[in-house]
C-alpha positions in Angstrom: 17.1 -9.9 -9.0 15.0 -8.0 -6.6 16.1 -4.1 -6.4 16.1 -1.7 -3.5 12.5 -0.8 -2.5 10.9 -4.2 -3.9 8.3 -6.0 -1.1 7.9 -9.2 -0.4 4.7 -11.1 1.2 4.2 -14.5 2.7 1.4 -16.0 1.6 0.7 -18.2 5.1 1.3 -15.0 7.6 1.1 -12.6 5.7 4.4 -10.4 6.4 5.8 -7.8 4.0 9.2 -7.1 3.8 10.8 -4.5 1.9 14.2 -5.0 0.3 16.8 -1.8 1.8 20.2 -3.4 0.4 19.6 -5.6 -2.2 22.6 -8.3 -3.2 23.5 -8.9 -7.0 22.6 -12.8 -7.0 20.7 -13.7 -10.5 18.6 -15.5 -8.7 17.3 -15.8 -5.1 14.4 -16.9 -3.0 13.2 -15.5 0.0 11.6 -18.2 2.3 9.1 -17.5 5.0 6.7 -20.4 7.0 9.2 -22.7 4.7 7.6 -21.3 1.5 9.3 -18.7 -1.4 7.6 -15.5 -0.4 5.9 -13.6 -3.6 6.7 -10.2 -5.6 3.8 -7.2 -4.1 3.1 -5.4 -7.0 2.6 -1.5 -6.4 -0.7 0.5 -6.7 -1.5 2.9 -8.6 -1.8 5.4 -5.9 -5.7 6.5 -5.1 -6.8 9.8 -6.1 -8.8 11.8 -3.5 -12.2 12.4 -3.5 -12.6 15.7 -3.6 -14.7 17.0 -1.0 -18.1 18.4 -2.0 -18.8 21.7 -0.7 -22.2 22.2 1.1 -24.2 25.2 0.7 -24.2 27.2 3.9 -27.4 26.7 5.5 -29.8 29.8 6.1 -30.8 31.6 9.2 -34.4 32.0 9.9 -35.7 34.1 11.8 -39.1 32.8 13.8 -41.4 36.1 13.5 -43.4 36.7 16.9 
């Protein structure tokens, strides 16, 4: 039974849908390009990089 907030892909063109009001059938296939679309598993979401801090750069001063 696919719950509220569960995608869906087609694996021939490639469309995601997402479910917003799910229905309470034990089972049910959703069919895209005439084939059962398949379960999108979530990510672990991606940690940022944290950004490196350059040293400031030093003036020089050009002596006459």
């Amino acid at each position: 039974m696919a719950k509220k907030g569960d995608k869906f892909r087609c694996i021939e063109c490639g469309i995601i849908i997402e479910i917003s009001d799910p229905c309470d059938c034990e089972m049910c296939d959703l069919i895209c390009c005439d084939v059962p679309m398949v379960f999108v598993r979530e990510e672990e979401p991606k940690k940022k990089a944290k950004a490196k801090k350059k040293p400031a750069k030093k003036k020089v001063s050009k002596k006459k």
